[in-house]
N, C-alpha and C positions, 0 to 999 in steps of 0.2 A: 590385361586391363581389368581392374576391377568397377562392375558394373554398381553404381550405386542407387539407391530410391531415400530420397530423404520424402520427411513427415513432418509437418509444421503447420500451423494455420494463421503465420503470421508472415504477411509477404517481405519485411526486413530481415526476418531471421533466417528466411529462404536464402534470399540475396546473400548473406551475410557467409551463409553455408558454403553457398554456389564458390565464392571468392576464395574461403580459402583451398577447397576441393580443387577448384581451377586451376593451384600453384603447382598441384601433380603431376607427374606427368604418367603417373600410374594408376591414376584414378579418374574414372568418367562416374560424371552426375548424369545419371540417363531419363530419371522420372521425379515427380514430383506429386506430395500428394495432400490435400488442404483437412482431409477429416477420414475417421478411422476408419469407415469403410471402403472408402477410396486407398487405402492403402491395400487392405484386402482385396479388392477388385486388385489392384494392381500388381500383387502377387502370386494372385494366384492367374492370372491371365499368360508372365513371363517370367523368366529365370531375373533372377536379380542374385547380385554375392552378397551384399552388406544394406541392413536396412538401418539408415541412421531416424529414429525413431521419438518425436515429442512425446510427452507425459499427458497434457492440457491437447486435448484433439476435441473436439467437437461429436458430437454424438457417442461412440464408443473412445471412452478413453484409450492413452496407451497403454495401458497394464492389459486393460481387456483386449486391445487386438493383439497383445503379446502373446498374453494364452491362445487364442486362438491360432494363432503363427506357431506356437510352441508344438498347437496339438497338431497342424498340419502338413507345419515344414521343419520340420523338427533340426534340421541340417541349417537351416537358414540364419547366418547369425546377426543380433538385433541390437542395435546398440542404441538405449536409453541417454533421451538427452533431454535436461530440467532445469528449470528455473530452482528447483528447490537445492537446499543445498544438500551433500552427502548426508546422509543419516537416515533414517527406519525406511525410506521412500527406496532409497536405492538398496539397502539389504531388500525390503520387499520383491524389488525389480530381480535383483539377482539369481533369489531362493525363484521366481517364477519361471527362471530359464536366459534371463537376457544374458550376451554376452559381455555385455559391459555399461557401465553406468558415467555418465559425467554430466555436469553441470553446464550450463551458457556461457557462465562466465570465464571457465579454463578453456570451452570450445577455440578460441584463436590459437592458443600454444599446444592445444594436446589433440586434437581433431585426427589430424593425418594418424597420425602413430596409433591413435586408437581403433581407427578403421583398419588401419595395415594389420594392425595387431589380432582383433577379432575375426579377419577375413583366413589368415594362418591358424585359428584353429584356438587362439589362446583365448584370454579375458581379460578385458582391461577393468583395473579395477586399483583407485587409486592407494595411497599407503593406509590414509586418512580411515576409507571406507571400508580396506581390509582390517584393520584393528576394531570397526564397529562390528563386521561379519561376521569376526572371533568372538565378540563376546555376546551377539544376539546366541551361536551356539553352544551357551555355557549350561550350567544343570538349571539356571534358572527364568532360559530362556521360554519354557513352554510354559510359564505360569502371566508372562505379559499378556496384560486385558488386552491392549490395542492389538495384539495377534487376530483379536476376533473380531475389529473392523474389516468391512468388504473395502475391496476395492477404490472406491468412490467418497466410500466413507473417509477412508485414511486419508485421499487429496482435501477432503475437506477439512479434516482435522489439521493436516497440514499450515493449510490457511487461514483458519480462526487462531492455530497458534503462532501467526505470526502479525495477527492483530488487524487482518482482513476484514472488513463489514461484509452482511451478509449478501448484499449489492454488488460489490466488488469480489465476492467468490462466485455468486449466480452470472456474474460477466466472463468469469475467468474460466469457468466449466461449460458455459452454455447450458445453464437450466436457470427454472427459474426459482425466486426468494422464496418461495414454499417450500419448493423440492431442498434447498439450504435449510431451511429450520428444519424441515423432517430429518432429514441426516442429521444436522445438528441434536436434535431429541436421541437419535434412536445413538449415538456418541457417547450425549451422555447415561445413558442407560447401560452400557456396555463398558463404560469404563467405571462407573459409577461415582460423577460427579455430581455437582450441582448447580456450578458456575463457569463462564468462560475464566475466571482466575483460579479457580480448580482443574482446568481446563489445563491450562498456560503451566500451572504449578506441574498436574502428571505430566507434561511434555517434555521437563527439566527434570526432573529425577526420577527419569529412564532415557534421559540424553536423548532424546529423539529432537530435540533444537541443539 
């Protein structure tokens, strides 16, 4: 039986988990966890095989308890799950260790397979996101600016380039509309914009939308 801990801080998307997980008969949902520390507590308390893992967690994002997961349970395998769709989010996730990446919207048809999959040792990683993987490591991948957004910064960029208000990414991260403009400044400084349609334009030719 694989023992599983999902990560989520949305109680439908819990439920939504719980249901198709329930259709296995090789897989138990044994924990549950609303925000990223809580997942830590929760792992490091007991053995778990597969941590189905949100992006969007409240206090430490998922990328940052990923690393932390990475540097303590380094066996433990992690599978990224996101509203966002494949692109620089999930190469990011990848390169940090997770074992595999997918989206909400595939979770109904690819859930099972992808826990099965990651819990034997592979990586689920779809065709889509394997051809982005290939070419983040081309010769010209160390010269991309957005390599030098943190963490927090990239979900945010994530969001303005899809046309978020600053409201609705301070809702989505649990911080608040200052802590958005600061990242937002320090974004554009690093990528060297000027605009959010400078913004929106680097985000498209470097395919990261």
């Amino acid at each position: 039986m694989i023992r599983i801990l999902i990560a989520d801080d949305h109680p439908i998307i819990r439920e939504g988990l719980k249901q198709i997980i329930a259709q296995a008969a090789d897989l138990a949902l044994e924990g549950e966890a609303t925000t990223g520390q809580e997942v830590l507590d929760k792992v490091y308390a007991e053995p778990w095989d597969v941590v189905v893992l949100d992006i969007n967690m409240p206090g430490k994002n998922g990328l940052e308890v990923l690393r932390d997961l990475r540097r303590d349970r380094p066996a433990l395998p992690v599978l990224v799950l996101s509203i966002h769709s494949e692109g620089q989010l999930g190469i990011r996730a990848l390169q940090m260790g997770a074992a595999g990446y997918m989206t909400k919207e595939t979770a109904p048809k690819e859930l099972l397979n992808a826990i099965r999959l990651v819990h034997s040792g592979h990586k689920y990683i779809s065709p889509s996101l394997a051809e982005k993987l290939a070419d983040s490591t081309g010769a010209n991948a160390a010269r991309n600016l957005h390599e030098m957004l943190t963490n927090r910064e990239f979900q945010v960029f994530c969001y303005l380039t899809e046309g978020k208000s600053h409201q609705e990414v301070a809702r989505l991260l649990s911080i608040s509309v200052k802590t958005v403009r600061t990242h937002r400044s320090r974004i554009f400084e690093k990528l060297d914009v000027k605009s959010d349609v400078d913004l929106t334009r680097y985000a498209f030719e470097n395919k990261l939308v």
